[in-house]
N, C-alpha and C positions, 0 to 999 in steps of 0.2 A: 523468405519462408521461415516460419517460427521451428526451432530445433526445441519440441519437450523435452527429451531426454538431456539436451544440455540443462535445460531448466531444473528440471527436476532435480540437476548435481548442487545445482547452483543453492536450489530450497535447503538440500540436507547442507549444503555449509554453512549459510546461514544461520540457520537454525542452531549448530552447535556454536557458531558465536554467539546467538546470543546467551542459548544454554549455560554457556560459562562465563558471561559476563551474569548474566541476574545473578547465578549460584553464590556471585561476591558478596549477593545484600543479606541483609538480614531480616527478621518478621515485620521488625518496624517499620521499615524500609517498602515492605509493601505496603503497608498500609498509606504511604507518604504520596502527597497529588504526584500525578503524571506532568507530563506536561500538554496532554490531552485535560481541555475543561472538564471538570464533573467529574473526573474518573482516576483513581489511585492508580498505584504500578499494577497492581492488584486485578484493578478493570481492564487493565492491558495485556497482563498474562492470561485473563479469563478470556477474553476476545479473541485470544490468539490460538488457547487450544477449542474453543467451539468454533473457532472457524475453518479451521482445520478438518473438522468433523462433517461442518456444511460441506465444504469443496469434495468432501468424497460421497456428500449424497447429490450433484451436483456430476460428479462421474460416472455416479450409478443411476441419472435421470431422473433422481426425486428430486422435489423442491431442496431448495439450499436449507430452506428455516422453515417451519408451519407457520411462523407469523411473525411480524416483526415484535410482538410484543412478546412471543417467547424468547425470540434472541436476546432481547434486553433484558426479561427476566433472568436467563441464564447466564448475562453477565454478571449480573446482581449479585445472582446467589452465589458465584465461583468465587469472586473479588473478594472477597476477604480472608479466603483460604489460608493457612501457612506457608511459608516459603517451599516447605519441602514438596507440601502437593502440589503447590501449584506446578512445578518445575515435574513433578512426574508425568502428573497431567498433559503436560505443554512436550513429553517425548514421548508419551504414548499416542496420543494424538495426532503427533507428525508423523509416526509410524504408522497411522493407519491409513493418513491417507499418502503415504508411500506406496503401501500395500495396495492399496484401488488404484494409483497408479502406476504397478506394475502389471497390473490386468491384461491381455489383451485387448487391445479395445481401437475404431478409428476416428484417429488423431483428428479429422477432418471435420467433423459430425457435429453439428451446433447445440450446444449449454444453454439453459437457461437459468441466470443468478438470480440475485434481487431484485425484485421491483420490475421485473419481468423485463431486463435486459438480457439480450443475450448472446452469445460469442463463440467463435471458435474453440473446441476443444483444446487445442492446441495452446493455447495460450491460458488456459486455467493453472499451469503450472508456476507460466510467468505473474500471474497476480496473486502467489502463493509468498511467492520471493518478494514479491511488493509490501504484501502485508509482514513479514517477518523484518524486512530491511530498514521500513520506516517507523512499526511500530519500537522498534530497537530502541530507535531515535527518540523515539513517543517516551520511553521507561527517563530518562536524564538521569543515564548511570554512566557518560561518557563515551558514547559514540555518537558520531554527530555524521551528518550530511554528507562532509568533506571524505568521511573514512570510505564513503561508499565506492565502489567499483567505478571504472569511466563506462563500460559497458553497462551497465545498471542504469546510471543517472542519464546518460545516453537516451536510452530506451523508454526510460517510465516520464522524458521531457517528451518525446515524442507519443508516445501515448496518452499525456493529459492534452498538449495542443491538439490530438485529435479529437481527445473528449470534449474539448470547449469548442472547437469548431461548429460552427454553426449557434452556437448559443444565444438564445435572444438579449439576456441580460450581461452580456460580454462583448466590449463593442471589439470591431474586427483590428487583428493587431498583427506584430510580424514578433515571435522572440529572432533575435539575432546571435547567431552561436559564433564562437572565437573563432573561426574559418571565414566567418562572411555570409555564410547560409542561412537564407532565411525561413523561418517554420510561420506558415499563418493559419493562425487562430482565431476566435472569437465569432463574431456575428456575419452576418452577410457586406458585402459593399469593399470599398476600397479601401485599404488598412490604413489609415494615417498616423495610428505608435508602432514605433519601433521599439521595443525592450531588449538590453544589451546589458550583460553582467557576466560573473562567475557561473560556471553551470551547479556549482552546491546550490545556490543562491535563487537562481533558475529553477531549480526544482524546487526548493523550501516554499518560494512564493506559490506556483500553480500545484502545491500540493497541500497548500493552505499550513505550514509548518515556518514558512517566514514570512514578515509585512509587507518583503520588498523593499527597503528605505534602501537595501546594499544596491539595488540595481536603478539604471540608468535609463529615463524615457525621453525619446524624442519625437516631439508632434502634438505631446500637453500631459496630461501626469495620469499616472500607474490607477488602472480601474482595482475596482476590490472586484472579486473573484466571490461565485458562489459557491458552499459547500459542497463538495463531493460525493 
């Protein structure tokens, strides 16, 4: 059973890591690529507080975005912002949708995000924590993969193997975690890769943030993965 409330703890710590890591940079320094293609630190701090702002319309049953082409306008126009606002921005904006999820409201009752997928309430707060934990990573201001929680990378390996399960362009695979468990993934049929590595590593690759060179295939070599 998904525990929001732990969630939720987990978003606001987060969040003030990263808070205090950005506040080290400087103006220039937003403006500097990400390590997300096409997009400065800048488009990463803007993505992070408008998204912020979707997940509580998203609590409140309105669309997440009115269109995909405002969202990305709205990266646009925030990305270049100065340090200062950006960083006000990105804790007013966690603040709010703290505040919608302090609401009453049940936990149980299904969301509808993007692109008209959609999911249990209850775990909107864990894809809160997703976006804050990796986009961190996304900034290349010195947090990396490794710093993250083992309940964290845990959770969001198991969550992407569910996402690619069933995928047509994913052929069927098994990740193999340090215990011996095997998680299967990918397409339909009987899995003939096994992918075996670190769990950083693990996550980087099915989160599209590594190539995978660090992990290990057995049965013929490591598919590419589609975007997220």
């Amino acid at each position: 059973m998904i525990d929001h409330a732990h969630d939720l703890e987990s978003v606001r710590g987060a969040t003030e890591r990263l808070l205090t890591a950005a506040a080290t940079m400087d103006n220039a320094a937003v403006t500097q690529s990400s390590r997300l293609p096409g997009w400065s630190r800048g488009h990463v701090l803007a993505h992070l507080s408008r998204n912020a702002d979707a997940l509580v319309n998203v609590l409140r049953g309105q669309p997440m975005y009115p269109s995909a082409e405002a969202r990305d306008a709205d990266i646009e126009r925030d990305a270049p912002r100065l340090l200062d606002v950006q960083l006000a921005d990105l804790r007013a904006s966690a603040a709010r949708f703290d505040e919608a999820a302090a609401a009453p409201a049940d936990w149980s009752r299904t969301v509808e995000l993007r692109n008209g997928v959609t999911d249990s309430a209850s775990r909107v707060p864990f894809r809160r924590w997703v976006e804050v934990e990796l986009h961190h990573v996304d900034l290349g201001i010195g947090y990396e993969l490794e710093a993250l929680s083992e309940e964290f990378t845990q959770r969001e390996i198991n969550f992407l193997t569910e996402r690619f399960r069933g995928h047509p362009e994913v052929p069927a695979l098994f990740i193999q975690e340090d215990d011996g468990r095997r998680i299967p993934t990918g397409g339909a049929g009987d899995p003939a890769l096994v992918v075996t590595g670190r769990q950083a590593d693990l996550l980087g690759w099915l989160a599209g943030r590594r190539d995978g060179s660090a992990l290990t295939v057995h049965g013929g070599t490591l598919p590419s993965l589609p975007p997220l």
